[in-house]
N, CA, C and O atoms as a Maestro MAE file, in Angstrom:
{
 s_m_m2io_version
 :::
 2.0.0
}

f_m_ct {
 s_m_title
 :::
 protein
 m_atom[336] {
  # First column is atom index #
  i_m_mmod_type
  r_m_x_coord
  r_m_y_coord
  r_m_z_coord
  i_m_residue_number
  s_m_chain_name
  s_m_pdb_residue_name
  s_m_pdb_atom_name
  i_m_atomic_number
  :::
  1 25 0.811 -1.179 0.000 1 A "UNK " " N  " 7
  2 3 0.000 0.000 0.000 1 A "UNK " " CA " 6
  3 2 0.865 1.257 0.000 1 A "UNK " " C  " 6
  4 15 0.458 2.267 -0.574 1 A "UNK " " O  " 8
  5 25 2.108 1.229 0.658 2 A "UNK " " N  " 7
  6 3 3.139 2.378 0.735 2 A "UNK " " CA " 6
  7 2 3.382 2.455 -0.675 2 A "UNK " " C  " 6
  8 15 3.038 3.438 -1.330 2 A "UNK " " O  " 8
  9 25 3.801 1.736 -1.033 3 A "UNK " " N  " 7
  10 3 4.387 1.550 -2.365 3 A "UNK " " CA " 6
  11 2 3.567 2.152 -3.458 3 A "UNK " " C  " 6
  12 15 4.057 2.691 -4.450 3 A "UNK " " O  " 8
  13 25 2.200 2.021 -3.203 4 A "UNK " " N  " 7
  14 3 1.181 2.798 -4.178 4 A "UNK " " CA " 6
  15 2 1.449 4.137 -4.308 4 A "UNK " " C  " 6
  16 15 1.840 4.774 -5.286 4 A "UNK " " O  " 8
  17 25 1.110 4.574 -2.866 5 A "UNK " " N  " 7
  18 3 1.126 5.353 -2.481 5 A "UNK " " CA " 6
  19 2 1.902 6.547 -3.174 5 A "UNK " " C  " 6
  20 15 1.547 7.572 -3.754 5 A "UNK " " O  " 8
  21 25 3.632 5.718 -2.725 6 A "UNK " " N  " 7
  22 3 4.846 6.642 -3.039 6 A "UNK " " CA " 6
  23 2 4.644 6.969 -4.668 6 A "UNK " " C  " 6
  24 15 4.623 8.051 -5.254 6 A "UNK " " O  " 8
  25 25 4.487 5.444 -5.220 7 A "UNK " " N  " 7
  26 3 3.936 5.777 -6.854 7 A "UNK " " CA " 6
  27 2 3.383 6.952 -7.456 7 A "UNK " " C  " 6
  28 15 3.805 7.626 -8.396 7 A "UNK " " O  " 8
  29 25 2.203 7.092 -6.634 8 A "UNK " " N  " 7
  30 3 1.622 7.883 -7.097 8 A "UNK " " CA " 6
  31 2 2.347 9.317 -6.956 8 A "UNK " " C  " 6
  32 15 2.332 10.124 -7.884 8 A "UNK " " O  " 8
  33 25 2.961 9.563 -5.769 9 A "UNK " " N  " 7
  34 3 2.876 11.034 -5.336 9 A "UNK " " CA " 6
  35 2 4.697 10.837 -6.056 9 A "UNK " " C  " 6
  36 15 5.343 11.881 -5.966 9 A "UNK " " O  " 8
  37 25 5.133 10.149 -6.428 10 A "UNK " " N  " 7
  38 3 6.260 10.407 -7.120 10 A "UNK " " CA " 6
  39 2 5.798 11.027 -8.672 10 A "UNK " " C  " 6
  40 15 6.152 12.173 -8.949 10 A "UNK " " O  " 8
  41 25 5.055 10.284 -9.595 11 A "UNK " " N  " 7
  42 3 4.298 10.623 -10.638 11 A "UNK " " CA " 6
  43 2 3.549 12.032 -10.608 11 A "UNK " " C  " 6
  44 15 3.582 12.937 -11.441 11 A "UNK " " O  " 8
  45 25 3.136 11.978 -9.877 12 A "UNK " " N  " 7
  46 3 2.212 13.489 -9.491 12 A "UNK " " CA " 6
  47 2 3.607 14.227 -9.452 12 A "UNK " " C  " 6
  48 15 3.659 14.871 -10.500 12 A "UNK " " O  " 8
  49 25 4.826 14.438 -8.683 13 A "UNK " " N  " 7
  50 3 5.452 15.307 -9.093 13 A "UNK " " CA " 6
  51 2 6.475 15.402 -10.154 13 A "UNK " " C  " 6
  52 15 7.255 16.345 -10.292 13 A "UNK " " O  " 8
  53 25 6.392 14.121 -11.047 14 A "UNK " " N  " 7
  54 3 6.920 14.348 -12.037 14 A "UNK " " CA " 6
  55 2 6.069 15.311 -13.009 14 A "UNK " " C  " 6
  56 15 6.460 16.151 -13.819 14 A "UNK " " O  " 8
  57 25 4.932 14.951 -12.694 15 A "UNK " " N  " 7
  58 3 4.098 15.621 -13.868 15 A "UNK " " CA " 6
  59 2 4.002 17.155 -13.751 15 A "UNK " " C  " 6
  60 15 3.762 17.846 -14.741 15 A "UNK " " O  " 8
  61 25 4.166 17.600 -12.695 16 A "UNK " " N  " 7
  62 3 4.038 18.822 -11.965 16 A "UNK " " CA " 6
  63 2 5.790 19.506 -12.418 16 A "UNK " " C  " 6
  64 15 5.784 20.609 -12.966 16 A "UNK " " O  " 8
  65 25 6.686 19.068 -12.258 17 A "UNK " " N  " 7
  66 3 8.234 19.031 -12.808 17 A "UNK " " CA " 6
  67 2 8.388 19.140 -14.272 17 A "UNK " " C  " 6
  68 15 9.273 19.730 -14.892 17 A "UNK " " O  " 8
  69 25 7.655 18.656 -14.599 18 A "UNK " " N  " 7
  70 3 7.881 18.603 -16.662 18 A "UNK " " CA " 6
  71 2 7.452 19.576 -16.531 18 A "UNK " " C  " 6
  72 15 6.600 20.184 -15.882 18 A "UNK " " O  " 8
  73 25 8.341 19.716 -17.435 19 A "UNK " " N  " 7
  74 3 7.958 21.329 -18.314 19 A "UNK " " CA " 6
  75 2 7.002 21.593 -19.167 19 A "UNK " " C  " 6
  76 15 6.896 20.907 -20.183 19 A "UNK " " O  " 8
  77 25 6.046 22.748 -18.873 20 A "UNK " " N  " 7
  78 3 5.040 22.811 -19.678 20 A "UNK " " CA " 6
  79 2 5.140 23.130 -21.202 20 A "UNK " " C  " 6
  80 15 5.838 24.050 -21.630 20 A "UNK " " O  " 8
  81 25 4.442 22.359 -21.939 21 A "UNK " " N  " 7
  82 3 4.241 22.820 -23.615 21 A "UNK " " CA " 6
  83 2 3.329 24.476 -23.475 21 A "UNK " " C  " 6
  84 15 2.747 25.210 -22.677 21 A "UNK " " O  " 8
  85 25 3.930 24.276 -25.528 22 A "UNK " " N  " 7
  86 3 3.108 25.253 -25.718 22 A "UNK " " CA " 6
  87 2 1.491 24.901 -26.055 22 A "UNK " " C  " 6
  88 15 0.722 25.756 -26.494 22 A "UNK " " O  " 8
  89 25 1.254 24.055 -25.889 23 A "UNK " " N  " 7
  90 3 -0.019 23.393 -26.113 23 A "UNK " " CA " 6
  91 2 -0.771 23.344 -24.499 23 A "UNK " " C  " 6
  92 15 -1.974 23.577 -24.379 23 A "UNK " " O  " 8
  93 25 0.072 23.025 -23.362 24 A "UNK " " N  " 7
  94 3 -0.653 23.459 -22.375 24 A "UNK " " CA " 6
  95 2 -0.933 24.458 -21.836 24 A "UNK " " C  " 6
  96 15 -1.846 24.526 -21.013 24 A "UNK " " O  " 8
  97 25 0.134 25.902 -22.351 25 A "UNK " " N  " 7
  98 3 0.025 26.715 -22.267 25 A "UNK " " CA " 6
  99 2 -1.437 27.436 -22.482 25 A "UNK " " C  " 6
  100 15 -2.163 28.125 -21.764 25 A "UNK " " O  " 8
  101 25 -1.485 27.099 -23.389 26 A "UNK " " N  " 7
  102 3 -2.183 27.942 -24.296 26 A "UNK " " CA " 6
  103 2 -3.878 27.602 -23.751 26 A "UNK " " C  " 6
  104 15 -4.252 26.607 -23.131 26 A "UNK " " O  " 8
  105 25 -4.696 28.756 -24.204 27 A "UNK " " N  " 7
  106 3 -6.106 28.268 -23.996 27 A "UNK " " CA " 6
  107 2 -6.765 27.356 -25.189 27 A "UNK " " C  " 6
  108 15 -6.637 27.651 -26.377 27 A "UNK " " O  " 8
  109 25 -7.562 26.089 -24.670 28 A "UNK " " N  " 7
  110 3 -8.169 25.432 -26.106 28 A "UNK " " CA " 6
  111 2 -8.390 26.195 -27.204 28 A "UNK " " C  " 6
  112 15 -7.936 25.892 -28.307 28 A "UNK " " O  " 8
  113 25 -9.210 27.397 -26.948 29 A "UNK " " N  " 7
  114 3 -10.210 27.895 -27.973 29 A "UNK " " CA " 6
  115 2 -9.277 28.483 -28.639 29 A "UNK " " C  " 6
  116 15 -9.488 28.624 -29.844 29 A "UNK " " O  " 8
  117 25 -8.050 28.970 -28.102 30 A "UNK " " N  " 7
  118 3 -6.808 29.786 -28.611 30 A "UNK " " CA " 6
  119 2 -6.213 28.508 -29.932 30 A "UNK " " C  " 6
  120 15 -5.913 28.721 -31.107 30 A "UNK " " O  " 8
  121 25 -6.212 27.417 -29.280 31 A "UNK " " N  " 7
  122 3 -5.295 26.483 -30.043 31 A "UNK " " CA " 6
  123 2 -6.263 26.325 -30.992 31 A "UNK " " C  " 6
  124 15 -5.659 25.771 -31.910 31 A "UNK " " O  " 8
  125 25 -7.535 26.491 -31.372 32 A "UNK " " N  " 7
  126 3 -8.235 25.663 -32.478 32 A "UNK " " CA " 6
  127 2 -7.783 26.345 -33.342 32 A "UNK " " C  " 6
  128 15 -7.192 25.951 -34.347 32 A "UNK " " O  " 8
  129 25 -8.231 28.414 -32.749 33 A "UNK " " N  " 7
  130 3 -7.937 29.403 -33.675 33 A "UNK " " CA " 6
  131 2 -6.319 29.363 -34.880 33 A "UNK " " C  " 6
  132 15 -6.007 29.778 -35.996 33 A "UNK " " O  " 8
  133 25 -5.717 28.605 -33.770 34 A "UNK " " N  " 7
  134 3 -4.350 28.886 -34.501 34 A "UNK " " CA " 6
  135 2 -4.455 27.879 -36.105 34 A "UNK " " C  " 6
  136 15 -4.207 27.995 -37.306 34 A "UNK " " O  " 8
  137 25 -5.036 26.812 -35.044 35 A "UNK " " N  " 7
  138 3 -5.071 25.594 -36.313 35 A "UNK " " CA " 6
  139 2 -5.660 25.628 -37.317 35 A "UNK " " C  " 6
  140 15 -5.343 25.171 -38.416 35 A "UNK " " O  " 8
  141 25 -7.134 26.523 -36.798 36 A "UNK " " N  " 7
  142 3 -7.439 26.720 -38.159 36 A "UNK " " CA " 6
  143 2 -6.658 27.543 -39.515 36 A "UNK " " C  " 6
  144 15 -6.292 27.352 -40.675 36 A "UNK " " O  " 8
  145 25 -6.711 28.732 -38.289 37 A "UNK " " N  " 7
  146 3 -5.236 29.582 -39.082 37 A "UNK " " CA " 6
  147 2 -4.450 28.664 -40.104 37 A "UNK " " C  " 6
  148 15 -4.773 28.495 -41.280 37 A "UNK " " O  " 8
  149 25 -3.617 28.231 -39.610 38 A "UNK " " N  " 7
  150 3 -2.732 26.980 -39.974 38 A "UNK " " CA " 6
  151 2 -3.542 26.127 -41.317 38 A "UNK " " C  " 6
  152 15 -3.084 26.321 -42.443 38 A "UNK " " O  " 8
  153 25 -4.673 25.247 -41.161 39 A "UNK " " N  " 7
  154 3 -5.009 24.896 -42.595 39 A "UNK " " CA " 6
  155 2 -5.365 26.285 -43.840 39 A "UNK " " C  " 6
  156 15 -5.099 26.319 -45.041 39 A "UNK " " O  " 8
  157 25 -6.126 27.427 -42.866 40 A "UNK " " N  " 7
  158 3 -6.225 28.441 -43.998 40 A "UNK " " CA " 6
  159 2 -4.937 28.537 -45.092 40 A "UNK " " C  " 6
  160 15 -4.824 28.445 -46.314 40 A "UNK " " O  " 8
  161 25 -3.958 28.795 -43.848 41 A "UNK " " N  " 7
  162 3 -2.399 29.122 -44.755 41 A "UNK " " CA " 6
  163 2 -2.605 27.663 -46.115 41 A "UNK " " C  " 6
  164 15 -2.811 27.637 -47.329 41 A "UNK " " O  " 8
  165 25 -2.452 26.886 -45.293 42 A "UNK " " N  " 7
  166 3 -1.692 26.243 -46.540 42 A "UNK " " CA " 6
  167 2 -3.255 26.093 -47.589 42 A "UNK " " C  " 6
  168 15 -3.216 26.031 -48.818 42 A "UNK " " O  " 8
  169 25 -4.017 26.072 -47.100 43 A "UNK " " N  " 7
  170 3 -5.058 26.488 -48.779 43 A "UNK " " CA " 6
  171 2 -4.286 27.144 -49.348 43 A "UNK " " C  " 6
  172 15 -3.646 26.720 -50.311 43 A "UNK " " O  " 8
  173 25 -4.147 28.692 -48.725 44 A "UNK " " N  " 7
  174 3 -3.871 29.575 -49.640 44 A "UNK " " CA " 6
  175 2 -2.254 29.034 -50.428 44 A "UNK " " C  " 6
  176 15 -2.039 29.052 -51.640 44 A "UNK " " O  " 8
  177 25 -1.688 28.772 -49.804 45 A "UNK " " N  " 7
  178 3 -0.587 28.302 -50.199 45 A "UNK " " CA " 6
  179 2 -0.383 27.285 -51.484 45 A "UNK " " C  " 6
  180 15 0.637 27.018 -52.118 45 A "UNK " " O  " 8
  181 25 -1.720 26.827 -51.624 46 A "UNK " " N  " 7
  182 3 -1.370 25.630 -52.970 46 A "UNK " " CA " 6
  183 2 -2.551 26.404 -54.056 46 A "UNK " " C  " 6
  184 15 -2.624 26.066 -55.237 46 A "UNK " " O  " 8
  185 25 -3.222 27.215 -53.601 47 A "UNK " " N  " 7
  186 3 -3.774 27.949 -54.390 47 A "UNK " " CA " 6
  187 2 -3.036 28.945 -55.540 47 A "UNK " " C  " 6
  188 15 -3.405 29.132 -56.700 47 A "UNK " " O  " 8
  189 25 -2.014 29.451 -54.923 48 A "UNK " " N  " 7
  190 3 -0.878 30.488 -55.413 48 A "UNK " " CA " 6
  191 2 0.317 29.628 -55.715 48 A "UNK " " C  " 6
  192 15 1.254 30.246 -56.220 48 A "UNK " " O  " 8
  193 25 0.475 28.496 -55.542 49 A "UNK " " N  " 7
  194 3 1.032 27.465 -56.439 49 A "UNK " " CA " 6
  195 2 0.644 27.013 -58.142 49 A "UNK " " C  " 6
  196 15 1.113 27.140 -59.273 49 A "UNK " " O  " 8
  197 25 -0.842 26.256 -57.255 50 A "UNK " " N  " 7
  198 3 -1.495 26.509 -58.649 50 A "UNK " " CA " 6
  199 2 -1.905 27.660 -59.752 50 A "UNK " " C  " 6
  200 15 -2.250 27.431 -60.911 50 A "UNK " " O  " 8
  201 25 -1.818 28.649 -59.274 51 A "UNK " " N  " 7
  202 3 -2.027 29.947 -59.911 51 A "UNK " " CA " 6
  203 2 -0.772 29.803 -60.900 51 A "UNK " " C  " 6
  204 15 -0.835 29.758 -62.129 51 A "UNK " " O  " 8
  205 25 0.670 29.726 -59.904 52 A "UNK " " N  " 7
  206 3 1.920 30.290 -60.609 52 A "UNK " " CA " 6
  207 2 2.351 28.796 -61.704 52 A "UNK " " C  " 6
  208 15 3.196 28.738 -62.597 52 A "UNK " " O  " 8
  209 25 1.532 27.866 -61.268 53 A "UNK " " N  " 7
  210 3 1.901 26.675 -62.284 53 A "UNK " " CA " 6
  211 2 0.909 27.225 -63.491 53 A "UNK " " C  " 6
  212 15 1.412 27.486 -64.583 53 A "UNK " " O  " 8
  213 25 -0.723 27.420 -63.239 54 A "UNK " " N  " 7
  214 3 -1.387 28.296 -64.576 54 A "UNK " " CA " 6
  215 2 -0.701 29.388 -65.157 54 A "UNK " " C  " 6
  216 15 -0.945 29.633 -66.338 54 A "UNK " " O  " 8
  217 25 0.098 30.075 -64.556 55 A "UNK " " N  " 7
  218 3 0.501 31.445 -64.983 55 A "UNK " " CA " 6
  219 2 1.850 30.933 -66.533 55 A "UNK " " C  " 6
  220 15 2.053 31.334 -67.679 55 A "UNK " " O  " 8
  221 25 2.483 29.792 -65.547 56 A "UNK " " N  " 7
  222 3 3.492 29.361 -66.623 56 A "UNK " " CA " 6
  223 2 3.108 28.702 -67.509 56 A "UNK " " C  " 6
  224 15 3.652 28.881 -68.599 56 A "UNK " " O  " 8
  225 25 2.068 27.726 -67.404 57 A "UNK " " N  " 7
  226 3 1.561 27.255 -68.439 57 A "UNK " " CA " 6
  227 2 0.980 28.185 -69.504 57 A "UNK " " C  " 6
  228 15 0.961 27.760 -70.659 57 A "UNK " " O  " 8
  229 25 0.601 29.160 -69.299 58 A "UNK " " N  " 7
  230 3 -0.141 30.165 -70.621 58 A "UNK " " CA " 6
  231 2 1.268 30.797 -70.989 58 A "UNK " " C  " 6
  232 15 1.442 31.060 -72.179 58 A "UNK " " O  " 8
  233 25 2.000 30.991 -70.348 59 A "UNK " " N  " 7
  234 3 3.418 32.031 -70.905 59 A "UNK " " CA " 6
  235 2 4.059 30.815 -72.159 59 A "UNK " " C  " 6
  236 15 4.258 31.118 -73.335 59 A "UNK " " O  " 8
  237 25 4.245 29.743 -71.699 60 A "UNK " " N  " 7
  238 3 4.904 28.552 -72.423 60 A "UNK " " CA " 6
  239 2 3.767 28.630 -73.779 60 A "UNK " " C  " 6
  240 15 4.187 28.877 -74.909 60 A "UNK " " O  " 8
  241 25 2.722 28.459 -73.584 61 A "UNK " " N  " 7
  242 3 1.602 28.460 -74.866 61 A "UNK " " CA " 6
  243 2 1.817 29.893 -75.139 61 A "UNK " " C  " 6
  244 15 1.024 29.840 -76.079 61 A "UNK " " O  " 8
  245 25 2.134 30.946 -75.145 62 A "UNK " " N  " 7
  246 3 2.198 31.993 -75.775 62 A "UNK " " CA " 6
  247 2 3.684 32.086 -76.440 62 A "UNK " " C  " 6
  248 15 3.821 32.608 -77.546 62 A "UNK " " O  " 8
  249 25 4.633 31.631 -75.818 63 A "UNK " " N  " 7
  250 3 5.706 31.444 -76.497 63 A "UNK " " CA " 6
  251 2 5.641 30.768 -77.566 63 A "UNK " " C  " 6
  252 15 5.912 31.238 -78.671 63 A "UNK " " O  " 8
  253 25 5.187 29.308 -77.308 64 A "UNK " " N  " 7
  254 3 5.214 28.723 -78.606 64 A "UNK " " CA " 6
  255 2 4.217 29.160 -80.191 64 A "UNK " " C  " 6
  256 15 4.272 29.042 -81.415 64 A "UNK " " O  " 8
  257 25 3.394 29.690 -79.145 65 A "UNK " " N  " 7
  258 3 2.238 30.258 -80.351 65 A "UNK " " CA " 6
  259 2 3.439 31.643 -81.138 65 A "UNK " " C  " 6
  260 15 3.149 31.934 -82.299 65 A "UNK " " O  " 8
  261 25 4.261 32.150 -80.722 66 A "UNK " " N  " 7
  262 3 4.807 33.521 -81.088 66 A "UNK " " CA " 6
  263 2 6.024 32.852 -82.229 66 A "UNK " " C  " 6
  264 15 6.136 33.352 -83.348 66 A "UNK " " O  " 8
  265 25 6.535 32.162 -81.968 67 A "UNK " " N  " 7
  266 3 7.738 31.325 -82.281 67 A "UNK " " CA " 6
  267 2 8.083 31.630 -84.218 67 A "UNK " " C  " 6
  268 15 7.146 31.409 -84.985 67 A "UNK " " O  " 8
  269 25 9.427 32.117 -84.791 68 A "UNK " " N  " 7
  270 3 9.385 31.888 -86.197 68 A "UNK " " CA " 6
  271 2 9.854 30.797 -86.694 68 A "UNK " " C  " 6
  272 15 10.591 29.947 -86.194 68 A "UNK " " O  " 8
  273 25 9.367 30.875 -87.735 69 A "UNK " " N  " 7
  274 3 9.872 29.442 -88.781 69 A "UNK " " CA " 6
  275 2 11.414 29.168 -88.374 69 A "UNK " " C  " 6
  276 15 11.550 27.953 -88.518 69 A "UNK " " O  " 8
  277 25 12.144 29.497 -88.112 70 A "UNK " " N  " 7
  278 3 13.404 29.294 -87.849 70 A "UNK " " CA " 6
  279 2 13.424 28.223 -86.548 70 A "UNK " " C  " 6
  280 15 13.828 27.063 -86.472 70 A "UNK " " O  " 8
  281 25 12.848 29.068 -85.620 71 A "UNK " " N  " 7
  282 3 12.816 28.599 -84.488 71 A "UNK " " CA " 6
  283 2 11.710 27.265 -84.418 71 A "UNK " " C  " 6
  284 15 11.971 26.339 -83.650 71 A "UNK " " O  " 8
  285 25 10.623 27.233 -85.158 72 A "UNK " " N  " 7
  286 3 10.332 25.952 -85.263 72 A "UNK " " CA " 6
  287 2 11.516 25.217 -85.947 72 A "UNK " " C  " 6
  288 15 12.527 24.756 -85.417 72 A "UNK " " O  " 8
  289 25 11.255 25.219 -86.872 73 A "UNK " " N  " 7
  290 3 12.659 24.711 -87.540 73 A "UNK " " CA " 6
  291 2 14.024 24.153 -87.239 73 A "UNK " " C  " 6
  292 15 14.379 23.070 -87.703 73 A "UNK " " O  " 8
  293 25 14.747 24.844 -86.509 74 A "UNK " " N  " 7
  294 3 15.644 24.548 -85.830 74 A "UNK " " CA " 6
  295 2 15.050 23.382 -84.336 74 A "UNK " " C  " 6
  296 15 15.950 22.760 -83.770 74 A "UNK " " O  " 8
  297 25 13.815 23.214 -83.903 75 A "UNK " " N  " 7
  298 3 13.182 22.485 -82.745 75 A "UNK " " CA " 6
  299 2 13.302 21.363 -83.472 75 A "UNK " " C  " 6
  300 15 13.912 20.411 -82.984 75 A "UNK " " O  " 8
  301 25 12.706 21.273 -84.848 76 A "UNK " " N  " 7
  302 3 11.962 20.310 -85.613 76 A "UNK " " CA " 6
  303 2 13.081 18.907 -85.512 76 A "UNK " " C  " 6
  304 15 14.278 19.005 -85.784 76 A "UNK " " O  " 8
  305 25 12.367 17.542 -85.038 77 A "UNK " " N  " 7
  306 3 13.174 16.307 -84.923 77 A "UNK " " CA " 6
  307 2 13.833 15.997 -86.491 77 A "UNK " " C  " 6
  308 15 14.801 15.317 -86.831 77 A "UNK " " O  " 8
  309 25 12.888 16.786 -87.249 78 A "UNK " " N  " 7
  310 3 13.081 15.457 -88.842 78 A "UNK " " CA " 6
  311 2 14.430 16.299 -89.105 78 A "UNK " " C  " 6
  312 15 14.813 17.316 -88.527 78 A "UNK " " O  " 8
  313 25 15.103 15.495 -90.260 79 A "UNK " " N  " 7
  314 3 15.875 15.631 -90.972 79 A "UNK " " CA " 6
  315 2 15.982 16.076 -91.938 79 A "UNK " " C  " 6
  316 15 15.706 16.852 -91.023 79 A "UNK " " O  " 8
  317 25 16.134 16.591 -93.215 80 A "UNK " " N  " 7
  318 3 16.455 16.410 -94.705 80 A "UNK " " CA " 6
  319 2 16.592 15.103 -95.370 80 A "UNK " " C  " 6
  320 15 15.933 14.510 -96.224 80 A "UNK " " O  " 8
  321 25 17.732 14.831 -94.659 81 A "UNK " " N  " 7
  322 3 18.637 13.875 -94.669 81 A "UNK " " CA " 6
  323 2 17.998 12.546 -95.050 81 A "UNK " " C  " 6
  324 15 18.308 11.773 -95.957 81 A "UNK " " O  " 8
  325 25 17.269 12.486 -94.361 82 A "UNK " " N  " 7
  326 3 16.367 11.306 -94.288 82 A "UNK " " CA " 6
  327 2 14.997 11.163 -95.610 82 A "UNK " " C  " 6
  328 15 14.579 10.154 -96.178 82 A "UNK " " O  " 8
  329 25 14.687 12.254 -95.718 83 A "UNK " " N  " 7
  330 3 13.633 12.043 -96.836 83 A "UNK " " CA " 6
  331 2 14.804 11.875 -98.338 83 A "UNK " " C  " 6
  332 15 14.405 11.334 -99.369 83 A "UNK " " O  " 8
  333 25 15.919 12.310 -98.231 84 A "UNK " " N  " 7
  334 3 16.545 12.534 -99.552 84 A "UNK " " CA " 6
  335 2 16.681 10.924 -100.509 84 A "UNK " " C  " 6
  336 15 17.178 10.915 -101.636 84 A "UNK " " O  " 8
  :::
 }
 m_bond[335] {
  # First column is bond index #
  i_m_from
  i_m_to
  i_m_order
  :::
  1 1 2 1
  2 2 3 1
  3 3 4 2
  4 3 5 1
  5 5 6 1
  6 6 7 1
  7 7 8 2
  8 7 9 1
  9 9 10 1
  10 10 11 1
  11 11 12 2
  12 11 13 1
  13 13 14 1
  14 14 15 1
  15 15 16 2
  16 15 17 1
  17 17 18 1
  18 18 19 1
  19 19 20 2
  20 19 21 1
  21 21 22 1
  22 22 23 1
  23 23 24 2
  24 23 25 1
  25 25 26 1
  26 26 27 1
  27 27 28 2
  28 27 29 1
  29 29 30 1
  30 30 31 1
  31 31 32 2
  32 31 33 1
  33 33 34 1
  34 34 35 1
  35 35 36 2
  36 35 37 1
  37 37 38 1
  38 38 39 1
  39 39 40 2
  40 39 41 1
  41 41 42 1
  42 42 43 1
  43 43 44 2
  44 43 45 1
  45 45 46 1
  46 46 47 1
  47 47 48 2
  48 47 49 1
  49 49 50 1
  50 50 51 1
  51 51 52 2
  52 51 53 1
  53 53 54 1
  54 54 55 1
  55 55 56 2
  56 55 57 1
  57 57 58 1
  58 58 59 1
  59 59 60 2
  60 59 61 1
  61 61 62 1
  62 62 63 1
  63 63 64 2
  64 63 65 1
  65 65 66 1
  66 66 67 1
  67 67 68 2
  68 67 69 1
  69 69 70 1
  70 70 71 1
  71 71 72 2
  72 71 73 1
  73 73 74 1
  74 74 75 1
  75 75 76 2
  76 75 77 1
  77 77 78 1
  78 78 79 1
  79 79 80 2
  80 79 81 1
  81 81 82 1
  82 82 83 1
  83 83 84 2
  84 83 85 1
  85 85 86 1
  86 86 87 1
  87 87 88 2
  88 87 89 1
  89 89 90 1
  90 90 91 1
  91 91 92 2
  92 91 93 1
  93 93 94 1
  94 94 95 1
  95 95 96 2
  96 95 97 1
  97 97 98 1
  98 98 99 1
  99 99 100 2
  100 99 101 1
  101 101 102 1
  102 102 103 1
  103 103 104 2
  104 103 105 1
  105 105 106 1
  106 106 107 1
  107 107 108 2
  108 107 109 1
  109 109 110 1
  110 110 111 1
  111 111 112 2
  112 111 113 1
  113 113 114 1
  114 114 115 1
  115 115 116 2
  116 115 117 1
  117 117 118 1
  118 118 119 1
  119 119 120 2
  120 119 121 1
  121 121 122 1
  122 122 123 1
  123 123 124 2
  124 123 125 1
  125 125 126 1
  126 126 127 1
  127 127 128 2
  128 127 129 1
  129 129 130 1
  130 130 131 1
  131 131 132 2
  132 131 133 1
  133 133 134 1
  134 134 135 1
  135 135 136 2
  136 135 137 1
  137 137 138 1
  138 138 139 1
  139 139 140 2
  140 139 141 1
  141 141 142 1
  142 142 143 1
  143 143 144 2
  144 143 145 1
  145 145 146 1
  146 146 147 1
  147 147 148 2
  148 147 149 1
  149 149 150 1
  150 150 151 1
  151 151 152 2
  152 151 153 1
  153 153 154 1
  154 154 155 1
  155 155 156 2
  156 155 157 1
  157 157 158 1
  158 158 159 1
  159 159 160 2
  160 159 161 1
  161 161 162 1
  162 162 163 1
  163 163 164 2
  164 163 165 1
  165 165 166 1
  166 166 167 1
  167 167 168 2
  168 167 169 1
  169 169 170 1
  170 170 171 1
  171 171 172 2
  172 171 173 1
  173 173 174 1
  174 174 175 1
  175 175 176 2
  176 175 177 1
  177 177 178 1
  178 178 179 1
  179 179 180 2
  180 179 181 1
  181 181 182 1
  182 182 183 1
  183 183 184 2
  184 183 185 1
  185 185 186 1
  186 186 187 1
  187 187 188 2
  188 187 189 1
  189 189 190 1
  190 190 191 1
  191 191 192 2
  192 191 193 1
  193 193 194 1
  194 194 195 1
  195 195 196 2
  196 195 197 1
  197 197 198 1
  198 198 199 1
  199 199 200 2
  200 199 201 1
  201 201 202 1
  202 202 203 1
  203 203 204 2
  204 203 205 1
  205 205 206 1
  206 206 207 1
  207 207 208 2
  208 207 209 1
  209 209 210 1
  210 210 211 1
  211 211 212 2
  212 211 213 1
  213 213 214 1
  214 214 215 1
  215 215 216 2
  216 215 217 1
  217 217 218 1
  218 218 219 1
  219 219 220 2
  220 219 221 1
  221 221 222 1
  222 222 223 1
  223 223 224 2
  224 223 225 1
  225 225 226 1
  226 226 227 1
  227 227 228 2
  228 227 229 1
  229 229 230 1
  230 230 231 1
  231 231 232 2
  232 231 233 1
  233 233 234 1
  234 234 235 1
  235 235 236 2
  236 235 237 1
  237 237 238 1
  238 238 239 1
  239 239 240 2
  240 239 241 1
  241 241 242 1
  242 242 243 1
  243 243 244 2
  244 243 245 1
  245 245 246 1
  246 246 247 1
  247 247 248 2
  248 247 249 1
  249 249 250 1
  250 250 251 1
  251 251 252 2
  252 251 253 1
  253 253 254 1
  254 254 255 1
  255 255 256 2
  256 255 257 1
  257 257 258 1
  258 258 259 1
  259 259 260 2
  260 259 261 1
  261 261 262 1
  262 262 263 1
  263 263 264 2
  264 263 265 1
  265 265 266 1
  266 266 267 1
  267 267 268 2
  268 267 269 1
  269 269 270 1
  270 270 271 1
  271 271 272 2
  272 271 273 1
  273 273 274 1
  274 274 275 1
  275 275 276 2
  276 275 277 1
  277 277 278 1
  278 278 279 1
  279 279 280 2
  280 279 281 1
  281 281 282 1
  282 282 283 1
  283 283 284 2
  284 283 285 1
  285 285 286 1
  286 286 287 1
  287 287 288 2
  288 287 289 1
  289 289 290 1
  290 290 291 1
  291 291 292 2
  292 291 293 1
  293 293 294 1
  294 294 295 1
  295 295 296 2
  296 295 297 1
  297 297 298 1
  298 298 299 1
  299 299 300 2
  300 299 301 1
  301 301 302 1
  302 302 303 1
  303 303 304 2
  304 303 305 1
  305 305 306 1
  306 306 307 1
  307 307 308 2
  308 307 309 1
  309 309 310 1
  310 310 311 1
  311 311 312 2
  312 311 313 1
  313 313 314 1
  314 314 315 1
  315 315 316 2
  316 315 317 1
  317 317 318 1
  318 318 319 1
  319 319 320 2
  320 319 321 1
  321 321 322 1
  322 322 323 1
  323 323 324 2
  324 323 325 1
  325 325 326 1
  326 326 327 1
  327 327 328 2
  328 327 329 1
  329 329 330 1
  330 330 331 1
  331 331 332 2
  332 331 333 1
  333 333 334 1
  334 334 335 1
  335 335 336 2
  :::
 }
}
């Protein structure tokens, strides 16, 4: 029964000894706010990803749409060589 006892009230002051987080710190309603925070960001974050991946994709299609015969030309796989 001592032995419980000591158990316990040893545990109790370990727990009391650890160092507090920032999670216990903090108030619940505080922590949801943050988290939500936190998924907002990264929406926005793959939103303006995807934006800057659309943005390059139309620049690349406007390049190629602009492009002269040369410059196709010089891209072009075929040969001469080969039809001769």
């Amino acid at each position: 029964m001592k032995k419980k006892k000591r158990q316990q009230q040893t545990q109790k002051k370990q727990e009391q000894d650890a160092p507090l987080s920032l999670k216990d710190a903090l108030d619940s309603n505080l922590l949801d706010k943050l988290k939500a925070k936190q998924k907002e960001l990264e929406k926005e974050e793959i939103q303006q990803k995807e934006a800057e991946e659309e943005r390059k994709r139309e620049e690349r299609k406007q390049r190629e749409k602009n492009k002269s015969f040369e410059e196709l030309l010089k891209e072009s796989p075929m040969d001469w060589k080969d039809f001769k």
